[in-house]
Structure formats: C-alpha cells, structure tokens
C-alpha positions in Angstrom: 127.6 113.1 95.5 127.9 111.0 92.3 124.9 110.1 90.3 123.6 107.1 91.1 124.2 104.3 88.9 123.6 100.8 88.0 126.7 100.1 88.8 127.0 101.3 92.4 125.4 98.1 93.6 124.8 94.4 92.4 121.8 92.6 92.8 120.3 88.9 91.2 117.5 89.9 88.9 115.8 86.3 90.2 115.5 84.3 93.2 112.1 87.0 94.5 110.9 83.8 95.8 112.5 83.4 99.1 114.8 86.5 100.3 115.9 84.0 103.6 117.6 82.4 100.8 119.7 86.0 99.8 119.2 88.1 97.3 122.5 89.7 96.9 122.9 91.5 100.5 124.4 89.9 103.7 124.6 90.5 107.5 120.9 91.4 107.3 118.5 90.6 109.8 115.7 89.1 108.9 112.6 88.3 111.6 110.0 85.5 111.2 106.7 87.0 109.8 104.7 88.3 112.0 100.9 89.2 112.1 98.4 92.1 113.4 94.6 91.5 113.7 93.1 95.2 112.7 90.4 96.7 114.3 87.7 95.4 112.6 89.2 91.9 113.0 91.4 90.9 109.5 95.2 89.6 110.3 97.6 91.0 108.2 100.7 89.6 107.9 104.0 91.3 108.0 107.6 91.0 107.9 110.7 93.0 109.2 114.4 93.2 108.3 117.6 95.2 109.7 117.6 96.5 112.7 118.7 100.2 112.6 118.4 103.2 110.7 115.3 104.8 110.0 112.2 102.8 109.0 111.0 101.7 105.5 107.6 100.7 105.1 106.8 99.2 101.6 103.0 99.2 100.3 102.3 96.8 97.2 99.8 97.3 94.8 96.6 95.8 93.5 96.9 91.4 93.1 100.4 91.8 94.0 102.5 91.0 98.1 104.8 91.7 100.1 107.1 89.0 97.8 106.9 91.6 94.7 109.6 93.0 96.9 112.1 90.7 97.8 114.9 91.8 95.6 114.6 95.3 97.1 113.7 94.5 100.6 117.8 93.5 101.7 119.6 95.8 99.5 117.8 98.9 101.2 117.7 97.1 104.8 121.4 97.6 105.0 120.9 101.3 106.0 117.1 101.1 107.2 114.4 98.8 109.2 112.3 97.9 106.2 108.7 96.3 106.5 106.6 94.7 103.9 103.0 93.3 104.7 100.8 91.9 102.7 97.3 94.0 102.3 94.0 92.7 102.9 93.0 90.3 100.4 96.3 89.7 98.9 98.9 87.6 99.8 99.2 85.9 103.2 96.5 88.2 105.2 93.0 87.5 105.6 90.4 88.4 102.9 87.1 89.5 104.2 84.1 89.9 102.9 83.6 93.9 103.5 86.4 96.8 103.8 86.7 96.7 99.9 88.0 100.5 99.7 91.4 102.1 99.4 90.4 104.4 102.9 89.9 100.9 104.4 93.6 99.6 103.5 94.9 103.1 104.4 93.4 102.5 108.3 95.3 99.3 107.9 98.6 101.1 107.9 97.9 102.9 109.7 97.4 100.2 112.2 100.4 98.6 111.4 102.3 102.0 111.8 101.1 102.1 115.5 101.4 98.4 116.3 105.4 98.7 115.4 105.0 102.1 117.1 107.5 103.4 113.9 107.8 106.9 113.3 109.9 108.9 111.4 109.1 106.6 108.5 109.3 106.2 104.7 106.7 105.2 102.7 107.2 103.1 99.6 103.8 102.7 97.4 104.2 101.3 94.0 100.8 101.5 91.8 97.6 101.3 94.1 100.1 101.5 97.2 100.4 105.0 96.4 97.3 105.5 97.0 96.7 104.0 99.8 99.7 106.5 100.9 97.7 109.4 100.0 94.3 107.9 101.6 96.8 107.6 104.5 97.5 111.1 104.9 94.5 112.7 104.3 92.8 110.5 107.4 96.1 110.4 109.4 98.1 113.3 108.7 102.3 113.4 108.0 102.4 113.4 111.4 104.5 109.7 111.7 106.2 110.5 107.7 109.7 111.6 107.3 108.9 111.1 103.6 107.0 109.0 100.6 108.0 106.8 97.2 105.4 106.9 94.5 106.2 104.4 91.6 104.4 104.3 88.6 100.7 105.6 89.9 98.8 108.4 88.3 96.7 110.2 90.3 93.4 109.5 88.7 93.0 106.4 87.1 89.5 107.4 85.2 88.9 109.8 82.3 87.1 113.0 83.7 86.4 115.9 81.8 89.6 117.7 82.5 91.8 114.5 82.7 92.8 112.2 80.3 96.2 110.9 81.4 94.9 107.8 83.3 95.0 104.0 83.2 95.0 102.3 79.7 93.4 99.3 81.1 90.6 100.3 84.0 89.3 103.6 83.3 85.2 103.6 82.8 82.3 101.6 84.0 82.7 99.5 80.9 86.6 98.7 81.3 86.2 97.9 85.3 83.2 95.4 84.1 85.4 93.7 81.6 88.5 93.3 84.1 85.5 92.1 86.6 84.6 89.7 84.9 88.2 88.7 83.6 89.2 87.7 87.0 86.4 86.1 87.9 86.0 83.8 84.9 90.1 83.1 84.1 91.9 84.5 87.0 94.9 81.9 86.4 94.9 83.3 82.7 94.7 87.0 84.1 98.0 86.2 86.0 100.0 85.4 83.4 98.9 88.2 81.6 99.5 91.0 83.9 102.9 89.7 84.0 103.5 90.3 80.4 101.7 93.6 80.2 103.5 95.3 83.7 106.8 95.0 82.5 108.9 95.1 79.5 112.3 94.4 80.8 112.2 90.3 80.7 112.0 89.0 84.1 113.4 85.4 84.7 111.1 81.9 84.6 111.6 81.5 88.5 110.5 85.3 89.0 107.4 84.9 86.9 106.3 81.9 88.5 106.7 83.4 91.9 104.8 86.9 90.8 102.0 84.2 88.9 101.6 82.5 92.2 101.5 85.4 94.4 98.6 87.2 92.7 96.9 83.9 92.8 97.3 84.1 96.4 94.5 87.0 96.3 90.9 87.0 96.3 89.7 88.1 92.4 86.0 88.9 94.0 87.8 91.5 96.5 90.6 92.7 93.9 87.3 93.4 91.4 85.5 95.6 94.2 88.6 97.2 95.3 89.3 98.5 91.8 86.3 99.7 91.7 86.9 102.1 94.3 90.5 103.0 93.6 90.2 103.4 89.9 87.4 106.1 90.7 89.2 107.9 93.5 90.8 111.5 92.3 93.7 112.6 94.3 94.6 115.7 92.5 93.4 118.3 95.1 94.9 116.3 97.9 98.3 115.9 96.9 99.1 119.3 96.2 98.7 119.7 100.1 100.9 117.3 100.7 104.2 118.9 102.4 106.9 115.6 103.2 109.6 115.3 101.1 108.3 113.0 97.8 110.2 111.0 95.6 107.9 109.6 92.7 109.5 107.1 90.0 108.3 106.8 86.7 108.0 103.8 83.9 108.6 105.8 80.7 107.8 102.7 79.1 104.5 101.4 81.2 101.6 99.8 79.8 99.0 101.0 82.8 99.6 104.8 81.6 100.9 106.5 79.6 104.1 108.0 81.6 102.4 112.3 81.5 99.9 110.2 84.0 102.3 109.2 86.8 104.5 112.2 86.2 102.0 114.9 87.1 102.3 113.3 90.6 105.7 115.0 90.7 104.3 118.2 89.5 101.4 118.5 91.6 103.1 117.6 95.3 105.3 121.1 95.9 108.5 119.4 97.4 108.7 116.2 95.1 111.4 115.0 92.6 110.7 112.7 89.3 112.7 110.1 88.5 112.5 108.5 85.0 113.3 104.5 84.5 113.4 105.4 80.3 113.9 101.8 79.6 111.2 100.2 82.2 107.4 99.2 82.4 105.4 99.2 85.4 107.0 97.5 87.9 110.3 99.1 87.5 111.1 98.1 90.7 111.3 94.2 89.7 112.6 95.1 85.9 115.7 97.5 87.0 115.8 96.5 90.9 119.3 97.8 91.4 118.5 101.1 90.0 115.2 101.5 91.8 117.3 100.5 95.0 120.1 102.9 94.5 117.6 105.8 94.1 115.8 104.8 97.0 118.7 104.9 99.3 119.9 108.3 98.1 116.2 109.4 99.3 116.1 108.0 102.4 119.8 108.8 103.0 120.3 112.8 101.5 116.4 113.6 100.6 115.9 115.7 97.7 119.1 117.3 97.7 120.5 113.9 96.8 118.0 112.5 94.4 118.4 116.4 92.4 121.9 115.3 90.9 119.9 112.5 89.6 118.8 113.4 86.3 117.1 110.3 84.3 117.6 106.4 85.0 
C-alpha cells in the first residue's frame, strides 16, 4: 500500500456550511436529520450518510457540532455509513439544565449506538470527543467497537503532580474560572477567538463564520460546567486497558497542548498508532481535511497494518 498523501484525494477547504450542497464527493446518500430523545428525556439530533460499509460515528468536541465535520463527513461515507450528532448542549440538540458531565454524554452514545442498533463501529472523537470515547468504554465496554480515532486530546487536561503535558488554556481552578467567566460575559467574542487559537492553517471567511455560528449555537452556562468536569477527569489508567485497534492524530502545532500531551495517548493504549499533522493546530481535521480523511480511510479500511506505512503527515 502507498503512503497516504494529500494528493490521493481532493476536497474544497470551504463550503462546511451545508454538505447537501457537496463538499467534493458525489453519489453519496445523505438522510434528513433525525432525532433521539435519551433516557432522561434530551433530543439529540443526528444525521446519517452512505449506506454501506461499516459504520463511522463522529463525536465533536467542547462548543463545537456535528457541522465541524462536514468536509470529512462525504469523503469518508464513500466506503462507510458515517453519523454525526450534535451532543447535548451544543448544536441542534436540547440543552438541559442537569447531565453536565462527560459520563453523561458518554450514556448518550451510547444511546445513540443502540437506537441505530450499529455495531462493528468506528469511533471518531476529536478533543473532548475523545473523551467521551473513553467514558464510553469504561461504562459500556468494546463490546459494539471495531475501533477508535483520537484527534488532538491529551489524556489529562490538568497539571497533577506527575503530569504536566496538559491543556495550555484550562488547567487549574483559576484557569476554568477565567474561561467561566469568559463565556459568560463575551461569548460572541470567545467564538472568534477559539477560532484563531484552534488552528493555524488559515481557514476560509465562509468556514469561520459557519464554525463562529455553530459554537454560538451552544449553551456557555453548560459548556462552563461541562469543562469543569472534563478538564479534571484523568484517563491514564483507563486507556492502557483499552484493547480495539486505536488510531490517535496529533497537531504538532496545537495551541490546546503542547503535542507530548496528545501523543502519550498513543503510547499509553497497547495497540494504537500516532499520526503527526507537523504543519496543523487543533482542529486538524478542518485545517488539512484531505489528509485527515485519507488517514481515516486507511484505518477503517486496512487497520493498523495500513496506517504503519504512514510515517508523518
């Protein structure tokens, strides 16, 4: 197998606003957006596309939707179902006033996982969606997981006595409390920001707008509680256990941590490969989408035994 290259595939770097518009792939079936109501009574929207191959499940991270992922969503649907949903108080679904924990939006999945009845599936969490993938299998098991995509997530995002490799941004009581009160007081201002500081590969004006108005979408109360919780959470000892097949992408460039954070993801789960995006910030997925697609597809495609003739992107 060749290494995979930018060139193996070409994809728009804009247009994440509307994939039923295109976004570089055709013949791909796309459903209308449809909607659970989990067990403790909080709809949660979701959408589908393709119809064969085995299924994708993408999990976005904290302020961000399901729309951080439209220039991926086609391009990997043309070999796999792929589903995107937006988690609870982000995006389209409902935001509650309780359930403001990373185990909380790991039951969610889980949900969503049964409603579709999918199995044999690929998980795709990018920043606080990995986490919510590991939450998922310590309550749930592998049990339904062919195999998982970690992009860009350390697996601690505080300083602890024997860790220093977490997030540059959120990482004490004092840091959470300044972010707190950040997106309470200028959330419109926080949006714009994030923008700039997640990624260093320019993005187009359409694509910022659409990412800007997407986090917007989300409740800054909620996304202030829920960091609260998933900045403290320390995943170390439970992701050494984990035994599926990993895949776990790295911005060498990222402004949440520095890159030794996210990578010892890759050292810690036994069976997991790391992938390097040298010229890319945090959402590597947006900045380099054709790479982070091509890599993707190897995975899901040839496992590890693919993605190992991969050396750096």
């Amino acid at each position: 197998m060749e290494p995979v290259t930018e060139q193996q595939e070409e994809e728009p770097t804009s247009n994440v606003a509307s994939p039923k518009a295109g976004n570089g792939s055709t013949n791909i079936t796309s459903f209308p957006v449809g909607s659970i109501t989990t067990t403790d009574g909080v709809k949660l929207q979701y959408e589908t596309y393709g119809h064969s191959g085995s299924p994708v499940v993408f999990i976005h991270g904290w302020s961000a939707s399901r729309h951080f992922f439209d220039l991926n969503t086609r391009p990997i649907a043309r070999h796999s179902r792929v589903v995107t949903y937006d988690q609870r108080y982000h995006g389209d679904s409902g935001k509650p006033a309780w359930g403001f924990h990373v185990s909380r939006l790991a039951a969610d999945l889980h949900e969503l996982l049964t409603h579709l009845d999918l199995d044999n599936v690929t998980l795709i969490g990018c920043s606080m969606g990995a986490a919510v993938i590991w939450s998922y299998i310590e309550l749930f098991g592998e049990g339904r997981l062919a195999g998982a995509v970690f992009v860009d997530q350390a697996p601690l995002q505080n300083v602890a006595a024997d860790w220093k490799c977490g997030s540059t941004g959120c990482y004490d009581i004092a840091s959470l409390t300044r972010l707190q009160c950040k997106l309470e007081s200028d959330f419109v201002g926080f949006a714009a920001d994030n923008v700039k500081f997640c990624t260093s590969i320019p993005l187009g004006a359409e694509v910022v707008k659409v990412l800007e108005g997407e986090t917007l979408k989300s409740d800054p109360y909620a996304l202030g509680q829920l960091m609260a919780d998933h900045t403290s959470l320390d995943w170390r000892p439970l992701i050494r256990r984990i035994q599926i097949p990993c895949l776990n992408l790295v911005g060498r460039k990222s402004a949440v941590f520095p890159w030794w954070g996210p990578e010892a993801v890759g050292k810690l789960i036994p069976n997991c490969h790391t992938v390097f995006f040298e010229d890319a910030n945090h959402w590597l997925y947006l900045e380099e989408p054709t790479k982070f697609n091509n890599v993707v597809n190897v995975f899901i495609k040839d496992g590890l035994m693919g993605v190992n003739r991969i050396i750096r992107l």
